[in-house]
LUMDREN-431467 format. One record per atom (N, C-alpha, C): x, y, z. Coordinates in pm, whole numbers, padded with zeros to 5 digits, always signed. Example, Ala and Ser with C-alpha at 12.3 -4.5 7.8 and 13.67 -1.06 7.14 Angstrom:
# LUMDREN-431467
+01319-00569+00780;+01230-00450+00780;+01320-00330+00780;+01285-00225+00708;+01367-00106+00714;+01290+00003+00787;
# end
This chain:
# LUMDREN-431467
-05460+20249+04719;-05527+20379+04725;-05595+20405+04591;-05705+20453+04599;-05773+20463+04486;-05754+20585+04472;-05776+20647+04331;-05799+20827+04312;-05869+20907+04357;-05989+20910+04415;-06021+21035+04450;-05968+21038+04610;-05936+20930+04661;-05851+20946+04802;-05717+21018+04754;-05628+21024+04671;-05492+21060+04650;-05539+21207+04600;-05667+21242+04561;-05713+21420+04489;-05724+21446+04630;-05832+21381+04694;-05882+21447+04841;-05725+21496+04931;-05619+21392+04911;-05472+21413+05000;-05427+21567+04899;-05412+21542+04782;-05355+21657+04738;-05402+21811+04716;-05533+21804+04760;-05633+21908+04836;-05599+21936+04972;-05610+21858+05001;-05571+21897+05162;-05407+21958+05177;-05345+21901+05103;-05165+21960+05131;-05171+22080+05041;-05257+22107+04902;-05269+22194+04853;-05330+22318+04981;-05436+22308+05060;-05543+22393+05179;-05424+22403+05301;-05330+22312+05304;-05240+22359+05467;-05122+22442+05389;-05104+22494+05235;-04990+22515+05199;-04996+22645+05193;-05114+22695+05196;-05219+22832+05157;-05261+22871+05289;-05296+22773+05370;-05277+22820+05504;-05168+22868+05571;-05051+22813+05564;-04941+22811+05609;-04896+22986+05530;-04902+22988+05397;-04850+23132+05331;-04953+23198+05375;-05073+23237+05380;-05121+23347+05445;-05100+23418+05608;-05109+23278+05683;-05024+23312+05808;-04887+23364+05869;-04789+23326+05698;-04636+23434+05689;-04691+23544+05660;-04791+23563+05555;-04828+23695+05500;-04836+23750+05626;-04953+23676+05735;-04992+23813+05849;-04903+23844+05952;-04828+23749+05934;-04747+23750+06079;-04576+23872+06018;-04583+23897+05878;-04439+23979+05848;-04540+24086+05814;-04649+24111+05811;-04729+24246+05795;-04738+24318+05981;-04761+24228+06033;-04764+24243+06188;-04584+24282+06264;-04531+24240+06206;-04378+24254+06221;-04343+24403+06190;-04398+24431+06102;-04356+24522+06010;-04448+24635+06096;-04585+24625+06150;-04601+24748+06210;-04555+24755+06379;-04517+24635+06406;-04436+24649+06518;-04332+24735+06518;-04234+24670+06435;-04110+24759+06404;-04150+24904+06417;-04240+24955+06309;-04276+25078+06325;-04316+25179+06428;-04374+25131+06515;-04434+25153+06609;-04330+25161+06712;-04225+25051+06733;-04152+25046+06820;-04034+25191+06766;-04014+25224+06680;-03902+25346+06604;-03998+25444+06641;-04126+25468+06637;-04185+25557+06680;-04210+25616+06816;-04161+25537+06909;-04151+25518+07041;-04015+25548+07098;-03925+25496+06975;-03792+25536+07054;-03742+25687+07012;-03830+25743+06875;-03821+25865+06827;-03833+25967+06978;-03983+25936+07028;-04015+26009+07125;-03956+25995+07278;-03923+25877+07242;-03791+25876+07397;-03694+25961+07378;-03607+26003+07237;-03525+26056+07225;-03522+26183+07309;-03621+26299+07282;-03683+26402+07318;-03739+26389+07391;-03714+26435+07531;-03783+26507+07652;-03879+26562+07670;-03903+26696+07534;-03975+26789+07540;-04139+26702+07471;-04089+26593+07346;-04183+26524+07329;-04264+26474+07405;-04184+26431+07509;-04224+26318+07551;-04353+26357+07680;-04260+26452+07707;-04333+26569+07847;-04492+26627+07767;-04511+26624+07655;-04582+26690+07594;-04697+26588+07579;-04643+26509+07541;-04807+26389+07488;-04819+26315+07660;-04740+26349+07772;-04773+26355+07885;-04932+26426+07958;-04815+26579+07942;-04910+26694+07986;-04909+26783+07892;-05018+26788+07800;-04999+26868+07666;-05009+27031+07698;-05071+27062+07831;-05114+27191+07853;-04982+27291+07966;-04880+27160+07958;-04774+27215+08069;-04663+27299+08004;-04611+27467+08014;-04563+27479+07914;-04611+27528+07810;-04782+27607+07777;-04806+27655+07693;-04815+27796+07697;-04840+27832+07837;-04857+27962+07838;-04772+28015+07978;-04711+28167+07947;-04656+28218+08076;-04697+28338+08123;-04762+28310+08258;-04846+28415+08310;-04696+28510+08432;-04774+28626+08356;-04652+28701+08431;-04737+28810+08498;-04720+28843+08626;-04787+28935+08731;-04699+29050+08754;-04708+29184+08753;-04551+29264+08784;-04600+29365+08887;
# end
């Protein structure tokens, strides 16, 4: 093997190593708003009244009374 074949190999493992860490980067940034999202979801399961609300936001706002 001559040298610039053994630079060209250590370029290339250097380019899949940088590939490989940016794709953890996106994939535990993506994790991370999952998680969130999913706690945000079970927030509003908790509550009924929430939940009924981002349903039918207008159900429940006003009480019409006739006498």
């Amino acid at each position: 093997m001559d040298t610039v074949s053994l630079a060209g190999m250590a370029m290339n493992l250097q380019s899949a190593r940088l590939q490989q860490a940016v794709g953890v980067a996106v994939l535990k940034k993506e994790m991370d708003a999952a998680a969130e999202s999913a706690q945000g979801l079970l927030e509003m399961m908790g509550s009924p009244q929430a939940l009924e609300l981002s349903v039918n936001p207008h159900v429940g706002a006003r009480l019409d009374v006739k006498a």
